[in-house]
KEMIDO-347860 format. One record per residue: x, y, z of N, C-alpha, C in turn. Coordinates in steps of 0.02 Angstrom, whole numbers, padded with zeros to 5 digits, always signed. Last residue first. Example, Ala and Ser with C-alpha at 12.3 -4.5 7.8 and 13.67 -1.06 7.14 Angstrom:
<rs>
+00642-00112+00354+00684-00053+00357+00645+00002+00394 +00660-00284+00390+00615-00225+00390+00660-00165+00390 
</rs>
This chain:
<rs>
+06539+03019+09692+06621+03062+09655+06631+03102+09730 +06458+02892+09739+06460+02979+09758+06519+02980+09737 +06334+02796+09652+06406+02828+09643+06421+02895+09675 +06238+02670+09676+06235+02733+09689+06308+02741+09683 +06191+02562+09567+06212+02560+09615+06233+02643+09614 +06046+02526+09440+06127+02551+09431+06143+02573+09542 +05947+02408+09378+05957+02453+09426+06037+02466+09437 +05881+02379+09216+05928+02369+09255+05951+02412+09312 +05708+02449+09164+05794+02488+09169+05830+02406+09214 +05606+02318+09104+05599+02377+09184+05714+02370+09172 +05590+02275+08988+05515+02286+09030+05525+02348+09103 +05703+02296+08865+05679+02280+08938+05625+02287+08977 +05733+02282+08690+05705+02335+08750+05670+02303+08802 +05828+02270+08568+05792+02239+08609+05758+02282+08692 +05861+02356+08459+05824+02343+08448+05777+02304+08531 +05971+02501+08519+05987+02422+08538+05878+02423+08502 +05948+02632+08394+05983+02605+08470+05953+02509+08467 +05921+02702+08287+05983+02726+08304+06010+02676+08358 +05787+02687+08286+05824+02629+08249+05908+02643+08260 +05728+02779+08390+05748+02717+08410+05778+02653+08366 +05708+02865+08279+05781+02878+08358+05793+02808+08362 +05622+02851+08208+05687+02860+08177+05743+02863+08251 +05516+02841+08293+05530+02765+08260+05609+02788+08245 +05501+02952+08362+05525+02925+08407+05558+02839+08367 +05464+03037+08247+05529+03046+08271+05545+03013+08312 +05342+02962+08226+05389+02975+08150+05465+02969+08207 +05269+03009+08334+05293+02931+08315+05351+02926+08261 +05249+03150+08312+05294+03114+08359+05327+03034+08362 +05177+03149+08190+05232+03178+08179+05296+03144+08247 +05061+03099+08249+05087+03058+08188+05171+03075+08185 +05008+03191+08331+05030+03104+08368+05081+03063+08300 +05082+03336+08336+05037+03280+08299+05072+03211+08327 +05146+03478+08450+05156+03397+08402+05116+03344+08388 +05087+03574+08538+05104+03583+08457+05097+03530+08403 +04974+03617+08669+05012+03549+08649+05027+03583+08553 +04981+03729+08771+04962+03725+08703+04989+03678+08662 +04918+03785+08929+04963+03744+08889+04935+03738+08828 +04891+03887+09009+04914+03911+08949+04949+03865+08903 +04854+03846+09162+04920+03844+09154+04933+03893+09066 +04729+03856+09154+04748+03894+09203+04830+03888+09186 +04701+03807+09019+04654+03867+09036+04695+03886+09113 +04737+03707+08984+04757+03750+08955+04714+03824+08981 +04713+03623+09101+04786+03642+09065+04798+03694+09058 +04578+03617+09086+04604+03642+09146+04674+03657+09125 +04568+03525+08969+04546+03619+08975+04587+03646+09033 +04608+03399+08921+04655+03449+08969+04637+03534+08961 +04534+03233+08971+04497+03312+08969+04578+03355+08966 +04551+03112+08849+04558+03145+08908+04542+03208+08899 +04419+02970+08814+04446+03035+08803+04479+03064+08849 +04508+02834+08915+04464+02851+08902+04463+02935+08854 +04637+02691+08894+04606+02748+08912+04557+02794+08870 +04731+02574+08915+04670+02575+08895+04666+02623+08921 +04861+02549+08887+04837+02577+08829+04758+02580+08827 +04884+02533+09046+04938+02607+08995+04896+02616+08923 +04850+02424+09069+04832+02483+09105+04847+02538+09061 +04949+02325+08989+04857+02334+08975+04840+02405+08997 +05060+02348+09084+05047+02390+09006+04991+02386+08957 +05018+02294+09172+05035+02370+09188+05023+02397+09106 +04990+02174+09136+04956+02195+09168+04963+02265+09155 +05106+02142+08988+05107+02113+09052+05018+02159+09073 +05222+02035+08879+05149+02091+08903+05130+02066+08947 +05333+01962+08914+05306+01992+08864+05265+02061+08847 +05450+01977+09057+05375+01980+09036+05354+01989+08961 +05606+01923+09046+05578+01965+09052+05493+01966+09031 +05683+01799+09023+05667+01834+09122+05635+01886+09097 +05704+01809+08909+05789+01823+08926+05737+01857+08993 +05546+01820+08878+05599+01816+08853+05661+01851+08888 +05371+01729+08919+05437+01756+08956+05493+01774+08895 +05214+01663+08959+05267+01697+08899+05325+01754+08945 +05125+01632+09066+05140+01590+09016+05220+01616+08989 +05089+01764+09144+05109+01676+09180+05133+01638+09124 +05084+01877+09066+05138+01876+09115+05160+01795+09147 +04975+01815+08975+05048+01831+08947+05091+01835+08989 +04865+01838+09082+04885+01755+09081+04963+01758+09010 +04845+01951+09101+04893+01913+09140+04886+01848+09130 +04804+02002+08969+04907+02006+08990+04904+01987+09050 +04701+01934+08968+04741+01920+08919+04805+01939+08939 +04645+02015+09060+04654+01949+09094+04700+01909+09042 +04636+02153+09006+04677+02161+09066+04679+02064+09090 +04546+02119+08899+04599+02123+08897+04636+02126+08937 +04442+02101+08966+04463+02038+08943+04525+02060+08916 +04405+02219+09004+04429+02173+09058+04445+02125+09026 +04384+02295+08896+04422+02309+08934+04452+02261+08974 +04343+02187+08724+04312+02229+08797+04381+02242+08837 +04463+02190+08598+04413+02148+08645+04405+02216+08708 +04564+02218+08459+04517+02232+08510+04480+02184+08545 +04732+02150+08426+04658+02163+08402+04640+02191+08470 +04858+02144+08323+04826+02156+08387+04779+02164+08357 +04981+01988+08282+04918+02059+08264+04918+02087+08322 +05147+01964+08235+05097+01965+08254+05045+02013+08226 +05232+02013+08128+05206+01949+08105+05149+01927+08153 +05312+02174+08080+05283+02130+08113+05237+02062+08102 +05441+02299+08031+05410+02235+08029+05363+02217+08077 +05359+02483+08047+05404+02420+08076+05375+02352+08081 +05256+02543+07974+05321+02575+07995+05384+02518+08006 +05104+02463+08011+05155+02489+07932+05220+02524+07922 +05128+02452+08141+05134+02401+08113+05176+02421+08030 +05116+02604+08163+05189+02570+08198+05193+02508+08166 +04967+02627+08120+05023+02654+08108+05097+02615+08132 +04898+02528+08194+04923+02518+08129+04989+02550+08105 +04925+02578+08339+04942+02505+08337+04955+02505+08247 +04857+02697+08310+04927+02698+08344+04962+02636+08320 +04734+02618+08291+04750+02707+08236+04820+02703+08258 +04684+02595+08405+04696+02539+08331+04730+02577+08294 +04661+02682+08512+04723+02624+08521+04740+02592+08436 +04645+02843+08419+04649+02778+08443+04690+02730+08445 +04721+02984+08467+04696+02951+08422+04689+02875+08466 +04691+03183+08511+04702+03076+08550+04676+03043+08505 +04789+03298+08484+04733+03242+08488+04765+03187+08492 +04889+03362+08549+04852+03422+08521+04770+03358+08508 +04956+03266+08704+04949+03294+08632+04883+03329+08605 +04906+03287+08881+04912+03267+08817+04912+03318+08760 +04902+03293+09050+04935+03334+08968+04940+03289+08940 +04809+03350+09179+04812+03310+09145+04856+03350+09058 +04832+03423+09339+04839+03441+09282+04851+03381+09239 +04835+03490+09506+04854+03432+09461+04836+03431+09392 +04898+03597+09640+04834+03549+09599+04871+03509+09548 +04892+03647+09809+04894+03583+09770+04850+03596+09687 +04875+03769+09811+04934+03746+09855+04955+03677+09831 +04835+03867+09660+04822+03830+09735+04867+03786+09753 +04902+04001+09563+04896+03909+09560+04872+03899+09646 +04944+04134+09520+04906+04105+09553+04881+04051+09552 +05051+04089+09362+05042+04134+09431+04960+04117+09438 +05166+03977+09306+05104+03995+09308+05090+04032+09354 +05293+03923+09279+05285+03983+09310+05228+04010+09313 +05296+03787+09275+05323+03820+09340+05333+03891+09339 +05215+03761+09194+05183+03745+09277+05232+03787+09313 +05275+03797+09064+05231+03844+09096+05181+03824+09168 +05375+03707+09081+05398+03785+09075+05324+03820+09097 +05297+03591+09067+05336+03595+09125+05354+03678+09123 +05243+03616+08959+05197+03603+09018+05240+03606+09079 +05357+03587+08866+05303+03659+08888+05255+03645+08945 +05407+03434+08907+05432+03530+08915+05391+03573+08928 +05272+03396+08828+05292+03384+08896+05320+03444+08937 +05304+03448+08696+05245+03459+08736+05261+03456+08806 +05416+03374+08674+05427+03458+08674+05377+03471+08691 +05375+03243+08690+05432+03270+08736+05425+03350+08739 +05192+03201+08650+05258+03228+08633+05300+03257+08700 +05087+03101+08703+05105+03160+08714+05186+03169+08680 +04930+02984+08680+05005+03020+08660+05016+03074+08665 +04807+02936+08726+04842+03001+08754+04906+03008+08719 +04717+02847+08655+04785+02817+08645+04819+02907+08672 +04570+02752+08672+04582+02823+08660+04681+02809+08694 +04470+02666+08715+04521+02650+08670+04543+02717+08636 +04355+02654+08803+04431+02644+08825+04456+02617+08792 +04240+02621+08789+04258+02685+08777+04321+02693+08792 +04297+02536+08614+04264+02605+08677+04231+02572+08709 +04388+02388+08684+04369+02441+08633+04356+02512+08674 +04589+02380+08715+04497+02379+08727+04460+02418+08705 +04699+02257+08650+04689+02337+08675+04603+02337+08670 +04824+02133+08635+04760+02149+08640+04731+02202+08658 +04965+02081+08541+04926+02115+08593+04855+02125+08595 +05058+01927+08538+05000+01966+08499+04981+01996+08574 +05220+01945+08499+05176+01932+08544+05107+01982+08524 +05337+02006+08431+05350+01928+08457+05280+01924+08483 +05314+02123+08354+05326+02070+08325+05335+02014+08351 +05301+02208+08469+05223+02193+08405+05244+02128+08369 +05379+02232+08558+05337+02189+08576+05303+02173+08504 +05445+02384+08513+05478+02301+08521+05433+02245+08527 +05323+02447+08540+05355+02443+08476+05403+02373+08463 +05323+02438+08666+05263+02375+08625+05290+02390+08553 +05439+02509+08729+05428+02410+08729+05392+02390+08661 +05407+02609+08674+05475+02576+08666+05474+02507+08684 +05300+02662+08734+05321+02636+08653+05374+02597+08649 +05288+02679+08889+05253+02613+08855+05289+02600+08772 +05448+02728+08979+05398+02717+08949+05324+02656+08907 +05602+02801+08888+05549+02762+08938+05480+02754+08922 +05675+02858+08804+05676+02772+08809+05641+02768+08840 +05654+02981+08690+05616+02954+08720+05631+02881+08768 +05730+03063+08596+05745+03040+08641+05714+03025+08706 +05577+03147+08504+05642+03102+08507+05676+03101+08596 +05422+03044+08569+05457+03094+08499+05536+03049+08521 +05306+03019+08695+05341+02976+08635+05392+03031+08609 +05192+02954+08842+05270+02980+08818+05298+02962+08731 +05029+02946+08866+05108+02912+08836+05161+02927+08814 +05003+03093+08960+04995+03025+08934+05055+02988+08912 +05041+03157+09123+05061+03163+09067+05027+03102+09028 +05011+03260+09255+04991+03182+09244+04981+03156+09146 +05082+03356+09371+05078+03351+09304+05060+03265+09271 +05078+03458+09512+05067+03388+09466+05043+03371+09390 +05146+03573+09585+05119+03558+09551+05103+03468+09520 +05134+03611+09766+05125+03587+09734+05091+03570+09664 +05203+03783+09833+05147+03750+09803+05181+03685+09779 +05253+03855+09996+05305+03803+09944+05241+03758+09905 +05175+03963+10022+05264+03969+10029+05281+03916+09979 +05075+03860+10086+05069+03912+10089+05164+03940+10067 +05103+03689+10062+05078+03729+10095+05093+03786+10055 +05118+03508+10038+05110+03589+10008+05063+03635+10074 +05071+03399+10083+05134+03425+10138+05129+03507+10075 +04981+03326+10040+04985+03304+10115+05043+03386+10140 +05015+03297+09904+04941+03351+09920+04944+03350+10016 +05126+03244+09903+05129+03305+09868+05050+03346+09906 +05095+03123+09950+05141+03160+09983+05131+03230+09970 +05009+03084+09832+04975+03099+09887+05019+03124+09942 +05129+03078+09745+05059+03126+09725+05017+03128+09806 +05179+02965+09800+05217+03039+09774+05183+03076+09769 +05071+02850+09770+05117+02889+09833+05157+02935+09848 +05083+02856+09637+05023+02881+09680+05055+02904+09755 +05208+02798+09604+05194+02882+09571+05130+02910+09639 +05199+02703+09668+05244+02739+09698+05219+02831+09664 +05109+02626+09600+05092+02633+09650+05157+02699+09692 +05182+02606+09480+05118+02656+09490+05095+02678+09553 +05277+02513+09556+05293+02573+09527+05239+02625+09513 +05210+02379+09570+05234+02441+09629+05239+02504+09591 +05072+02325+09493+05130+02363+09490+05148+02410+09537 +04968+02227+09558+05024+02195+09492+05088+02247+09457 +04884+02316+09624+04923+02261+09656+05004+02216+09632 +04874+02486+09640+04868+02382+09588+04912+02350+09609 +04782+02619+09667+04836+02578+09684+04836+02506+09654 +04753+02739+09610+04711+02706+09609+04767+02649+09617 +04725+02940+09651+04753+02882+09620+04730+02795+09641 +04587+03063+09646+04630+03012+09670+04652+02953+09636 +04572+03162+09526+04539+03141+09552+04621+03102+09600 +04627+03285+09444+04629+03297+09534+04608+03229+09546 +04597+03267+09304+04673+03269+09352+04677+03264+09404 +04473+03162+09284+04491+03220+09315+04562+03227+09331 +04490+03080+09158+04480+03129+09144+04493+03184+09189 +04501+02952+09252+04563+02968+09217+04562+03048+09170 +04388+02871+09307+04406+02937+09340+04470+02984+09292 +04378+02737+09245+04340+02812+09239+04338+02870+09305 +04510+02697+09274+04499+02708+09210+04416+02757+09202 +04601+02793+09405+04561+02729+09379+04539+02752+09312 +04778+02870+09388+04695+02872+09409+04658+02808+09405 +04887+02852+09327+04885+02831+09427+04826+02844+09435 +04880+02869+09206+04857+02787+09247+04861+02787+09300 +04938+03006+09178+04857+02976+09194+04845+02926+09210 +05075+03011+09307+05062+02990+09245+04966+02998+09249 +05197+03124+09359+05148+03071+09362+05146+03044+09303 +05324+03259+09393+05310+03194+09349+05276+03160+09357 +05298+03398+09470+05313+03330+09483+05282+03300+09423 +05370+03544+09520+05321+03505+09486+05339+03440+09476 +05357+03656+09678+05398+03605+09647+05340+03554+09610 +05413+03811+09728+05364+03805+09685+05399+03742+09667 +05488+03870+09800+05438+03910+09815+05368+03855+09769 +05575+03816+09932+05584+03816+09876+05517+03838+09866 +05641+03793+10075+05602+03850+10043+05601+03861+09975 +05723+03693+10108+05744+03760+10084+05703+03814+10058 +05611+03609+10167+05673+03654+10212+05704+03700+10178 +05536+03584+10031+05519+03605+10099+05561+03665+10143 +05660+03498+09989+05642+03578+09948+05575+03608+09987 +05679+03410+10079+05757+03455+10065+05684+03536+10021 +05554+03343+10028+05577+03367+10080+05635+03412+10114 +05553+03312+09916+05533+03339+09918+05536+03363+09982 +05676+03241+09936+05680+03289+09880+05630+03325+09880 +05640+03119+09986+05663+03154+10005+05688+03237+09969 +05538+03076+09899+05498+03106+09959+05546+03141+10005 +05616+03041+09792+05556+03105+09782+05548+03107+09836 +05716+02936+09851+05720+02977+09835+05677+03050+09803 +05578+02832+09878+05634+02846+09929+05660+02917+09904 +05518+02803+09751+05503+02841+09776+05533+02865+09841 +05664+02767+09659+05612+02827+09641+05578+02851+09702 +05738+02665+09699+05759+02694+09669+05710+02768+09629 +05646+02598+09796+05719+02605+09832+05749+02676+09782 +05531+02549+09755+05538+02621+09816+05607+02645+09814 +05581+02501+09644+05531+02550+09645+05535+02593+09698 +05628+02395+09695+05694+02435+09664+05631+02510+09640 +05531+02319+09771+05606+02361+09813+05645+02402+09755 +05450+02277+09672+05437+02335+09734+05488+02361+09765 +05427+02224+09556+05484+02212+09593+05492+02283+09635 +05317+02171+09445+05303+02193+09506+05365+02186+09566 +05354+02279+09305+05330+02225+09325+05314+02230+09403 +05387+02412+09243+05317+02366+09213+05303+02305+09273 +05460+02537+09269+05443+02491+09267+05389+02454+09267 +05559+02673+09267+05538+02647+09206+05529+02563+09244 +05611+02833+09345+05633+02755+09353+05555+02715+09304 +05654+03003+09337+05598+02943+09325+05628+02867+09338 +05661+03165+09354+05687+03118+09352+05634+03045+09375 +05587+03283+09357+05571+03241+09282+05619+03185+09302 +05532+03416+09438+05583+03333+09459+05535+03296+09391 +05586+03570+09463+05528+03535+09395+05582+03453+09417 +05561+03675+09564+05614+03627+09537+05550+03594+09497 +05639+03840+09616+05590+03832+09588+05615+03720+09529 +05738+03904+09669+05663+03946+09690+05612+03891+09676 +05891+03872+09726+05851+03855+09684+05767+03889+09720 +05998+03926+09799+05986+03960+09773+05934+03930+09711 +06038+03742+09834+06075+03790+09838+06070+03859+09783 +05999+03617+09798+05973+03662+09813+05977+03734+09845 +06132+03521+09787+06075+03540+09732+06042+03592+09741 +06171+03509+09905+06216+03559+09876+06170+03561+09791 +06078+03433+09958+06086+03502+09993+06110+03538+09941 +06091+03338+09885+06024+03360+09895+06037+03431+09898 +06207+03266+09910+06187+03316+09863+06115+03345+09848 +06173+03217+10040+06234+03285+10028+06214+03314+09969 +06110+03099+10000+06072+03161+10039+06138+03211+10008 +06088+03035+09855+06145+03040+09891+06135+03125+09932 +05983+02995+09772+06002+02958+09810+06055+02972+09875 +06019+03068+09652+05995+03084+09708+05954+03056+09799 +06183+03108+09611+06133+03052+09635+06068+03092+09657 +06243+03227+09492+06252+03196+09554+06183+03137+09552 +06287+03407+09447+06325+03325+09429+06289+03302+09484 +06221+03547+09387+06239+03524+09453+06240+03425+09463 +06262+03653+09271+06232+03605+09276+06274+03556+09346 +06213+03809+09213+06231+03770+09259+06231+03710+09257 +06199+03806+09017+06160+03852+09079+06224+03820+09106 +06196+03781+08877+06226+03831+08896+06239+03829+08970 +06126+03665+08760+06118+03672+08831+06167+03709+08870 +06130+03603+08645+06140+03683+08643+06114+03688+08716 +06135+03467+08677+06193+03491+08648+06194+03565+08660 +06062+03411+08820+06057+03412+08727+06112+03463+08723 +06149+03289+08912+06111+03337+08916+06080+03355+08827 +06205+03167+08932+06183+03154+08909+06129+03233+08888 +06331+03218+09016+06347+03221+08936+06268+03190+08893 +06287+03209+09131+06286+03297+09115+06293+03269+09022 +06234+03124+09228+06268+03113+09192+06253+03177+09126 +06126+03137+09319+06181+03112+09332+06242+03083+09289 +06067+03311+09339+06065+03258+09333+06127+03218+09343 +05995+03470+09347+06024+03414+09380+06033+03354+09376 +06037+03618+09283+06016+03552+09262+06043+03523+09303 +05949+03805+09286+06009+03720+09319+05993+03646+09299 +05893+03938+09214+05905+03849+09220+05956+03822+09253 +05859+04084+09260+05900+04047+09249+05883+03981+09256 +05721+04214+09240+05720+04149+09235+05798+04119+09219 +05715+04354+09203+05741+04316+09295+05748+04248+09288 +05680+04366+09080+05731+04389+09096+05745+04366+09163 +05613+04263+08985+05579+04288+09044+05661+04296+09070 +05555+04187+08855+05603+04250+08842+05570+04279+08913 +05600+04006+08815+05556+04074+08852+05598+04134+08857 +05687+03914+08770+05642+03958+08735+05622+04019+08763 +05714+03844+08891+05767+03886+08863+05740+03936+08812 
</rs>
């Protein structure tokens, strides 16, 4: 909405219009996407689609993963095929890479056994490099840890919840580098993938914040912010990835995982590279890892303290 590019109109698609932000003016097109018809009537005079819509899970319950994310991107990406849509960017993450490949954006994703849901992002991403062509580019956007305001998904919002019932464990170097990315970062990366000129039919793009602080540097900060009675500490990489799965077999609350596998995966990472960002796209991350935590601690005292490992799945509604 910032950008001062006179052809540029917004549509918002989502499924519930009141959750939009307040000074939000434009179109906004109500619906599922789950629900082919509105596919069609979504894409109706669209050039250009930025899909930020997301499904949020940690554990390993594969049917509500395909059913409710990647079922719907492959058709979405397929409606915006047939309509000739010229240009569509897609939501990833850096953990769909392996942990030393996680610097290249392009490299290939890296499938686990212990989470469908990553596994679905990767399968979205390799749809994406299978079916772009000439007329309709693929962008990919492979974001780090999500945080600021109105943030619920994600890794913070659990382990912020998590610090006080359950000791975590995070790995040293070289995989203890903490990608935090701000929301209004995010945005800009999305405003400027989708209008970047001359991009290849596929590429991919790593975004993070202005710097990457460490896993321990993240973990204190949030400790001195919000009660806690556990610790975390460091240990090697792999002993941490066997520490949350012996937390997923032991420790449970109200059916839900403590710490689990997926969210070992999420805090161990390596420096990330984003020259390519900023050098073919013009991205220019603004928000301090410090400043984003600030705004994502003050949101989230606004809401329910207890936070779920994976959304409750909501049943499809066609009005």
């Amino acid at each position: 909405m910032d950008i001062n590019h006179d052809d540029l109109e917004i549509v918002a698609a989502c499924r519930n219009k009141n959750k939009l932000i307040p000074s939000y003016r434009g179109e906004v097109r109500v619906g599922d996407l789950r629900d082919p018809d509105y596919l069609d009537r979504l894409l109706v005079n669209i050039d250009i689609i930025c899909h930020t819509a997301g499904w949020t899970s940690f554990n390993i319950n594969k049917q509500n993963s395909n059913q409710l994310y990647l079922e719907p991107t492959i058709e979405l990406i397929n409606h915006a095929i047939e309509w000739r849509v010229s240009r569509f960017v897609n939501l990833s993450s850096l953990a769909a890479a392996s942990l030393s490949q996680r610097h290249d954006p392009m490299s290939a994703g890296q499938p686990r056994s212990y989470w469908p849901m990553m596994n679905c992002l990767i399968a979205v991403e390799d749809y994406m490099k299978a079916h772009s062509q000439i007329g309709c580019s693929m962008v990919n956007l492979r974001p780090g840890i999500f945080s600021g305001q109105r943030m619920n998904i994600g890794l913070l919002p659990v382990l912020i919840d998590r610090l006080s019932t359950v000791r975590i464990s995070y790995p040293r170097e070289p995989y203890n580098h903490f990608p935090l990315v701000d929301g209004k970062d995010i945005g800009q990366a999305f405003a400027r993938a989708a209008l970047a000129p001359e991009l290849e039919r596929y590429e991919s793009f790593n975004i993070t914040g202005p710097d990457q602080p460490s896993t321990s540097d993240v973990i204190q900060f949030l400790q001195q912010q919000i009660p806690s009675h556990k610790t975390a500490f460091a240990v090697p990489a792999v002993i941490s990835h066997y520490f949350a799965w012996w937390q997923e077999l032991s420790k449970t609350s109200q059916n839900e995982v403590l710490f689990s596998r997926s969210l070992s995966s999420l805090i161990s990472n390596p420096l990330i590279n984003i020259e390519s960002s900023k050098t073919k796209l013009g991205f220019d991350p603004e928000i301090s890892w410090q400043a984003s935590l600030y705004d994502l601690l003050e949101d989230l005292q606004k809401r329910s303290t207890q936070v779920l490992l994976s959304s409750p799945a909501k049943p499809l509604q066609i009005e």
